[in-house]
C-alpha positions in Angstrom: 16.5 -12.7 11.9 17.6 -11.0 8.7 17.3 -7.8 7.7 14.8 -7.6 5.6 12.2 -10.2 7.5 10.1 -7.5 9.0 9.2 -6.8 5.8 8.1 -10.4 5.2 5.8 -10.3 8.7 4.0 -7.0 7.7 3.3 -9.0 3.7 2.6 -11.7 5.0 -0.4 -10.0 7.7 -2.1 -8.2 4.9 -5.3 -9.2 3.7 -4.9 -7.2 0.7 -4.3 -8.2 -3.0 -2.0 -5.4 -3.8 -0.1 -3.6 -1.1 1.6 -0.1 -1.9 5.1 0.9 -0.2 7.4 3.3 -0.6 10.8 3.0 -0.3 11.0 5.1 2.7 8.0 2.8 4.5 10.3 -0.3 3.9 13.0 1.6 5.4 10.7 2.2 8.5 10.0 -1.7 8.2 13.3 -3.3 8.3 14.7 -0.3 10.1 17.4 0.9 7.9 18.3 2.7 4.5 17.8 0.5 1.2 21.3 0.7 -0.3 21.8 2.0 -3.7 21.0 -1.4 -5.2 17.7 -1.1 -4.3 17.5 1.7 -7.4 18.1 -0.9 -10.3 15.2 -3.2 -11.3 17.5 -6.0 -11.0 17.6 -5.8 -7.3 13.8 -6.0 -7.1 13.3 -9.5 -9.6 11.6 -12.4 -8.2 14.4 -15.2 -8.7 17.2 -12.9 -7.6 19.2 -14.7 -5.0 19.4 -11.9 -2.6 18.0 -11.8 1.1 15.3 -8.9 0.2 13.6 -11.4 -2.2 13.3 -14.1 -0.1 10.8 -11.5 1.9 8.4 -11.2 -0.4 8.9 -14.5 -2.5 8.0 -16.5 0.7 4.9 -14.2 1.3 3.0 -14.8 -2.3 3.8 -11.4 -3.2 5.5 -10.0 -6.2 7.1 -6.6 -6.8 6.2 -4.4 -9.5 8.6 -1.4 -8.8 8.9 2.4 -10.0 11.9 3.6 -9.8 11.1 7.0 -10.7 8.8 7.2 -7.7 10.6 4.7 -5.1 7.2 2.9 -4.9 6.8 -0.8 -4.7 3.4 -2.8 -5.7 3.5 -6.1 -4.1 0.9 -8.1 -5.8 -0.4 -11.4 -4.6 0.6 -13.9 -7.1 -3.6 -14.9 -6.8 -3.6 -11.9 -9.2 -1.9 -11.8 -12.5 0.5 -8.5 -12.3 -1.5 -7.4 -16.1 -4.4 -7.9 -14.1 -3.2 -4.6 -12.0 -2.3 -2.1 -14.4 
């Protein structure tokens, strides 16, 4: 089991078209500090090749990060990310 696949069971049981964490709640979920990579956008895209986006890119779920905040919006890919602004 990787690291980050506890993230990808709790996406993948919500019934919910956008789900809200912060970075501390995916801490709590995967049960360990994000490292600092997690603070550039880059770390959060879709096609990245790293093991974090494999958790939410198998789920149907896409991130829509703030930095600033260290919140994530996953949104269903059922609903446009424009469509949740």
């Amino acid at each position: 089991m990787g690291k980050y696949d506890p993230l990808g069971v709790f996406l993948r049981r919500q019934k919910r078209q956008t789900v809200e964490l912060s970075f501390r709640d995916i801490e709590s979920l995967v049960g360990g500090i994000l490292p600092k990579a997690a603070l550039a956008s880059s770390w959060w895209h879709v096609d990245g090749e790293g093991p974090q986006t494999r958790a939410w890119r198998e789920t149907g779920y896409q991130p829509i990060v703030d930095l600033k905040g260290e919140q994530v919006r996953f949104v269903s890919e059922r609903v446009s990310a424009s469509d949740q602004t």
